[in-house]
N, C-alpha and C positions, 0 to 999 in steps of 0.2 A: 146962651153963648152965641156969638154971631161967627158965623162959619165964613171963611174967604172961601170963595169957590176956587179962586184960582190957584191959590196954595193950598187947597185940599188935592185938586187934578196934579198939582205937581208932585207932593206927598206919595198919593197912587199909583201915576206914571213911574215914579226913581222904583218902588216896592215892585209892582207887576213887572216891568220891563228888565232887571235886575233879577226878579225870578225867574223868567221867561228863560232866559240864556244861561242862569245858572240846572235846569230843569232839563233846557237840551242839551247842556253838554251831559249832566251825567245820564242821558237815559242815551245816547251815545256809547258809551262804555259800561253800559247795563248796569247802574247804581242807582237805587230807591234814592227818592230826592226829598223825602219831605225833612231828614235829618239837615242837610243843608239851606232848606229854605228857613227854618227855625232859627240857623245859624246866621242866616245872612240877616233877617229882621234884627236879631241883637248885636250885630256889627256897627250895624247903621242907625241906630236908635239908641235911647237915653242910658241904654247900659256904660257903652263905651262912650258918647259925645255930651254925657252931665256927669259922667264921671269928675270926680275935685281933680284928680290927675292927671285929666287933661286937659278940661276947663281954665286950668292954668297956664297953658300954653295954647292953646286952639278952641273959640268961642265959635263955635257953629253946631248949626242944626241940622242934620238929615234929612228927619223923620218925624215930625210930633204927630200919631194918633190921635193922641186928643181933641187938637188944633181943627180938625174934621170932623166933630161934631155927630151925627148921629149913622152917616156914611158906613164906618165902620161896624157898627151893627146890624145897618142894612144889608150888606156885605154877608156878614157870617150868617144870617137867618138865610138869605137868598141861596147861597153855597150849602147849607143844611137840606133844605126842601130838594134842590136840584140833585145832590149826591145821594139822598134817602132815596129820591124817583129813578133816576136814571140805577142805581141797582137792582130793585127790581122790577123794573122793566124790563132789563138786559139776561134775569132768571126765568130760565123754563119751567115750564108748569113739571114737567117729568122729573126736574132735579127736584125742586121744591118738595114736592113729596115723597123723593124717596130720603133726603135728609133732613126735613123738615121737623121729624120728632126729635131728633139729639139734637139739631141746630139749636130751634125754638126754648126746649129745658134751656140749653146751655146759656142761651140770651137773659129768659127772664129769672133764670133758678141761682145765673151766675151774676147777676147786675143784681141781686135781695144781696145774695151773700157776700159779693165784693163791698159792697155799700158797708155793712157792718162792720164786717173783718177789721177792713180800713179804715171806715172812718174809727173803729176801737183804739186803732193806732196813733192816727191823726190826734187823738184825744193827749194817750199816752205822750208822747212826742211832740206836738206843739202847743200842748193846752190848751186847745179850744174848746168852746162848750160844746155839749153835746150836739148841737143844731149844727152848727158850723162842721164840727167833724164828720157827720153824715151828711153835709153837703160836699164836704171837699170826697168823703168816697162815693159818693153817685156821681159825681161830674169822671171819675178818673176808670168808672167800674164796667164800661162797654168797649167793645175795640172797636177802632174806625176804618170803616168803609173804601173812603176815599184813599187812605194809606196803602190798608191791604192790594188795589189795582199796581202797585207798583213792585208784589211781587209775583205777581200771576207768571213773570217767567221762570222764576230760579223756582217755582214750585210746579212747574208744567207736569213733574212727572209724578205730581203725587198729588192727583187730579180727587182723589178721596177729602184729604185731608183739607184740601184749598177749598172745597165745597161746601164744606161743612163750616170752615171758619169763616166764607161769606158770608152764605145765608144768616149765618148769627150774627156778623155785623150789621146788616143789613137793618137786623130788629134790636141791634144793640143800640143803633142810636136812635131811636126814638123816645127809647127808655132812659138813656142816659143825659136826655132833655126834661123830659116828663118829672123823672125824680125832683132830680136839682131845683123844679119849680116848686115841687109841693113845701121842699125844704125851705125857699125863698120867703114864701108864704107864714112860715111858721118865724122868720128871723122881725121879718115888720112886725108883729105883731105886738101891739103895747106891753108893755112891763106887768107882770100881776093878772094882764089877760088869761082866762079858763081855757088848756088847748081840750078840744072833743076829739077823743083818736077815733071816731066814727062818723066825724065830720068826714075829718080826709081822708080814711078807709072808702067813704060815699063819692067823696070828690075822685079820689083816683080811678074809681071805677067810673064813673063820670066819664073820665077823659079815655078811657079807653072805652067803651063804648059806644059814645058818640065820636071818637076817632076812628073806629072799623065802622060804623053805622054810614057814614060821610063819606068816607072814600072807597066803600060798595057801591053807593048810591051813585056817589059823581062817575065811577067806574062804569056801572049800566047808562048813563048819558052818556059819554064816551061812544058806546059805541052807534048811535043814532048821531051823533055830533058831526063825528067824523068823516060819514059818508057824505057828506056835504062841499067837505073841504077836497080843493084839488092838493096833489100830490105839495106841492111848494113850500103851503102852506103848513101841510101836518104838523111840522117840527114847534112851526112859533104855537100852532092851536095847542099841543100838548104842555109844551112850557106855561102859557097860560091858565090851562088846564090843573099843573101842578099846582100853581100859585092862591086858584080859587080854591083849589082845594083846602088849602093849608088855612088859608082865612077863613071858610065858614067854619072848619071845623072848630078853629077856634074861638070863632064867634058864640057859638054853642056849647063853650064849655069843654069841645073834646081834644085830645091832646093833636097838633095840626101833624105832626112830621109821622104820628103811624097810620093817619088817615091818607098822607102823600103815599108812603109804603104801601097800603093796600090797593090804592088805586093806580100805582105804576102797576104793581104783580099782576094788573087784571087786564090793564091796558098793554102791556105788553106781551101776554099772552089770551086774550081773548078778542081785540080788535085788532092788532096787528100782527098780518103772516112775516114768516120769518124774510124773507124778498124784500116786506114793504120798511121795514126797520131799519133798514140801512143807514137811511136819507137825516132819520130822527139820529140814530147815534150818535153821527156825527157831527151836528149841528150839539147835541146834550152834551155829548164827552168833550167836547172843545169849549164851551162855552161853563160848564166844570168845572174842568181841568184849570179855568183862567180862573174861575172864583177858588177854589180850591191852592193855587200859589196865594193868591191874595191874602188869604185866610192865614195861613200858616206863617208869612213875611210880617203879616200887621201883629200878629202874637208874637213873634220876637222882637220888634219896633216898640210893643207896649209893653213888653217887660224890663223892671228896672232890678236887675241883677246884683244882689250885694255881693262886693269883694270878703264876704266873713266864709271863711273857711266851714266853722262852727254851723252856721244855718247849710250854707249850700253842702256839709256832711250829712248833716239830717234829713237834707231833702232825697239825698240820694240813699240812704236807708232806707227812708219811705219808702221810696220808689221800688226797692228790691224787696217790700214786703207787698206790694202792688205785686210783682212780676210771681213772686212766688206762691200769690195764692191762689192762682189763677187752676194747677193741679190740683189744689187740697177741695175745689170743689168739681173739675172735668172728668177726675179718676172714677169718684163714686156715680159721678150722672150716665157715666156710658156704663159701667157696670158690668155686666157678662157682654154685653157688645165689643167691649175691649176686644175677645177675641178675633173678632172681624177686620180689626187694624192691623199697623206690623207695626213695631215699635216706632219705627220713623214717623210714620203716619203719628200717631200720639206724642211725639217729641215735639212734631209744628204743631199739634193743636194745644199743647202746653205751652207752649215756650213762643210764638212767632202771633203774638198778640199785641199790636200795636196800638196806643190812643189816639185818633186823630180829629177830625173836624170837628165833633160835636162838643171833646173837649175844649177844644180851642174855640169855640166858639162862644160857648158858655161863660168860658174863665173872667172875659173885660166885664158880662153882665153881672154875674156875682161881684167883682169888684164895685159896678157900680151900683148894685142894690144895697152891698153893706155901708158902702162911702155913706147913702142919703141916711140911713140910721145911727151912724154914729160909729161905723165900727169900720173906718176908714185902715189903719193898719192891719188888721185882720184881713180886709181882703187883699189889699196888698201881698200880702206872706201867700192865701191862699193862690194866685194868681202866679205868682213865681213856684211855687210845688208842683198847682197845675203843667205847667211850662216843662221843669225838670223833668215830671214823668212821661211826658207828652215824647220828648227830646232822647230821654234815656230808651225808652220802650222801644220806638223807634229805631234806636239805635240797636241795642240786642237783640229785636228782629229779626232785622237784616244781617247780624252776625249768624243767629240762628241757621236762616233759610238759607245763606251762601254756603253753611257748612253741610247744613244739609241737602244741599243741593249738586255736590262734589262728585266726582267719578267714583270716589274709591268710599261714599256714602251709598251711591247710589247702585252699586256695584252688590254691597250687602244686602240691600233691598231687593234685588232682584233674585238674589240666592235663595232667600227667603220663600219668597213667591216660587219658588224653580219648587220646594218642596213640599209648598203646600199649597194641595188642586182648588182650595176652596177660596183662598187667597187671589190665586190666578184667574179663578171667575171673576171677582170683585174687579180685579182690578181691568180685565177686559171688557165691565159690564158698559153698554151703552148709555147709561145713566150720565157720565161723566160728560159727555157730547152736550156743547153747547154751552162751556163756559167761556166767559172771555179770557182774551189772551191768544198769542201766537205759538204755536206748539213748534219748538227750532228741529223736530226731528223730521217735519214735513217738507225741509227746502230751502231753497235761497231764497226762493221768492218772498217768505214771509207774509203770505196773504190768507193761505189756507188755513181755519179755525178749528178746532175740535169738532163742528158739527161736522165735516167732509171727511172724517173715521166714519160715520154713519153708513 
C-alpha cells in the first residue's frame, strides 16, 4: 500500500496534538488520562465517522490508521522499548530487591495463570479456538507500566503497595509481548501441520535467555560507552542504546523488550549516579509520554465499535472475569506475607491493575497477523475485547485508587499501623525512597521526590 506522507503527518498531528491538551487538562485536576485518551481515539475514528448513522448525513474522515501504513506499528514498538527502558531505569537497585521476589512471582506466575483462566473463558464466551483464546489471554494478562505512572499520586501513601505493582509491571510487559508471539506462531502455521510442545517450550526459553544474555551484555558496554559521551549527549546515547538493544536481541532469537528491561535496570543503577539522571528523564519521560498519547489515541482511531448491545455485553463480562482473577492468583503467591500488608495495601494490589501499552500495542498486530491467514473477523472481535478491557480496567482502577486514596480510607490505614509496631516499621522503611512521583505531603513546591525522606 502506498502511504501519503502527508496525510499520515496530518492523521498524527489531529491524534497527538488532541491528546496533548486532552492529557493536560486532566492531569491539571489530578485525573489518570489514559481512559480519555482511548475515548477520544473512538470519538474521532471509524467507530462514530463509518458509523451508517451518520454516514448518512456527514461523509468525512477524521482519522484512518490504516491509511498510515506501517507508522503506526512503528509507533507502538518504539513506545514498548521506551516505556519497558525508562522503568527500569528510573528503579533502584534497593527497591528492586527488596520487592523483587513477590513482584517477579506475581509477573511471571500471574501472566501463565491469567493467560489460561482467560483465555478458558474467551473460548467459553466467544468460541474461538483454542490458539486464538490463549492469545487473546496473554495479550490482556500483564498490567501496564506506562498507565500505572499516572497513579503514582492518589497512591503516594501507600508507597508499599505502588512498589510492588511497578516492579511487576515493569516485567509484565515483556511477557505479555513474548507470549502473544509464540501464540502468533502457532496461528500461521499450515493446517494438519505437527505442533512439537518442545519446540516452543525451546523457543520460549530461547527468548528469554538470549533476552537477559543481551541486555547484560549491552549493559556492561554501557558502562565504557558512556564515559565518552559529554553530558548533552547521554540522553540521545541511551535512547539509542535502548533501540540496539531491542534489535539484536531480537536478531538472535531473544525476546527484545526483556532484554531492554534488563539493560535500563543496570544502566540506571550501575552507570548513572542519581545527580547524573536527571538530564535522561527528562528528555525519556517526555519523549514517552508523547509516544505513549499516541499509542493509546491510534487504538481507539482503530477500533471499530459495534453498536450490538449483545457483543459489547460480552465484552464487558469478559472483562470483569480479567479483573477478578487477578486475586484468585495474588492471594496465594503472597501467602503468609499477607501478613506484612494492611488490607488497603492488598485491595490496590488486587483490584488497581490496569492494561496498557503492551496491550494496545499488540491488539492492531494480532489483527493483522489473523487478517493475512484468513481469519480476518476473528481478529477484528479480538481487537475490540482488547480495547474494552484495556478501557474498562483502566477505568476501575482509577475508581479503585481515588477511593482508596480518601481521607476517611486513609485515615483507617493509619489506625491500623497506630496498632501495629511492625506494620509501622514497614511502612517507615527507607526502602520506599526513590520512587517516582511527587509526595503532596512535602509542599507547594512540588519538586521534592521521595528520595529527600532519606
Amino acid at each position: 500500500m502506498v502511504v501519503d506522507i502527508t496525510l499520515t503527518m496530518t492523521y498524527f498531528a489531529l491524534l497527538i496534538g488532541l491528546g496533548v491538551i486532552i492529557a493536560n487538562l486532566l492531569k491539571k485536576v489530578k485525573i489518570p488520562d489514559t481512559f480519555f485518551l482511548l475515548l477520544l481515539g473512538l470519538v474521532i475514528g471509524p467507530t462514530v465517522f463509518a458509523n451508517p448513522l451518520v454516514t448518512q448525513y456527514i461523509d468525512m474522515t477524521l482519522v484512518n490508521v490504516e491509511a498510515m501504513g506501517a507508522v503506526p506499528d512503528f509507533l507502538r514498538v518504539l513506545a514498548l522499548i521506551l516505556v519497558v527502558f525508562t522503568g527500569t531505569f528510573n528503579l533502584k537497585w534497593k527497591i528492586f530487591q527488596r520487592f523483587s521476589n513477590v513482584s517477579v512471582n506475581l509477573a511471571f506466575l500471574g501472566v501463565f495463570f491469567t493467560t489460561i483462566f482467560t483465555g478458558l473463558f474467551a473460548h467459553i464466551l466467544f468460541g474461538f479456538d483454542p490458539i486464538q483464546s490463549l492469545l487473546l489471554g496473554a495479550v490482556v494478562s500483564g498490567t501496564g507500566t506506562g498507565v500505572l505512572i499516572a497513579f503514582e499520586k492518589s497512591l503516594s501513601k501507600s508507597k508499599k503497595a505502588l512498589a510492588i505493582i511497578k516492579i511487576e509491571s515493569i516485567f509484565n510487559s515483556p511477557l505479555t509481548v513474548l507470549l502473544p508471539i509464540l501464540f502468533l506462531d502457532l496461528v500461521i502455521l499450515e493446517p494438519g501441520a505437527i505442533i512439537s510442545p518442545m519446540t516452543y517450550a525451546a523457543q520460549f526459553w530461547q527468548m528469554i535467555v538470549a533476552g537477559v544474555g543481551t541486555g547484560l551484555i549491552i549493559g556492561l558496554i554501557i558502562s565504557k560507552i558512556m564515559k565518552t559521551f559529554v553530558k548533552e549527549y547521554s540522553s540521545l546515547a541511551l535512547f539509542s542504546i535502548a533501540l540496539v538493544t531491542y534489535a539484536l536481541a531480537e536478531s538472535v532469537g531473544g525476546s527484545g523488550m526483556l532484554a531492554v528491561a534488563i539493560c535500563g535496570l543496570m544502566a540506571g543503577n550501575f552507570v548513572f549516579k542519581d545527580n547524573d539522571k536527571e538530564d535522561v528523564k527528562q528528555f525519556d519521560d517526555q519523549l514517552s509520554e508523547m509516544l505513549r498519547i499516541a499509542v493509546f489515541t491510534m487504538l481507539g482511531a482503530q477500533v471499530v465499535l459495534p453498536f450490538d448491545l449483545v457483543q459489547l455485553g460480552t465484552a464487558f463480562i469478559f472483562f470483569l472475569i480479567v479483573f477478578a482473577s487477578r486475586p484468585l492468583f495474588l492471594i496465594p503467591i503472597l501467602g503468609k506475607r499477607r501478613k506484612k500488608f494492611t488490607k488497603k495495601d492488598i485491595t490496590l494490589m488486587c483490584f488497581v491493575a490496569p492494561r496498557g501499552i503492551a496491550a494496545a500495542a499488540m491488539a492492531p498486530i494480532i489483527a493483522s497477523v489473523l487478517a493475512s491467514v484468513g481469519q480476518k473477523a476473528a481478529g477484528d472481535l479480538i481487537v475490540n475485547i482488547i480495547f474494552m478491557v484495556v478501557l474498562m480496567s483502566v477505568l476501575f482502577s482509577t475508581i479503585v485508587a481515588t477511593i482508596m486514596s480518601t481521607d476517611k480510607v486513609q485515615n483507617i490505614g493509619r489506625k491500623g499501623a497506630a496498632k501495629d509496631p511492625e506494620q509501622k516499621k514497614l511502612d517507615e522503611d527507607d526502602v520506599y525512597h526513590g520512587l517516582e512521583g511527587k509526595n503532596p505531603e512535602q509542599g507547594n513546591d512540588g519538586e521534592s521526590s521521595l528520595d529527600s525522606n532519606s
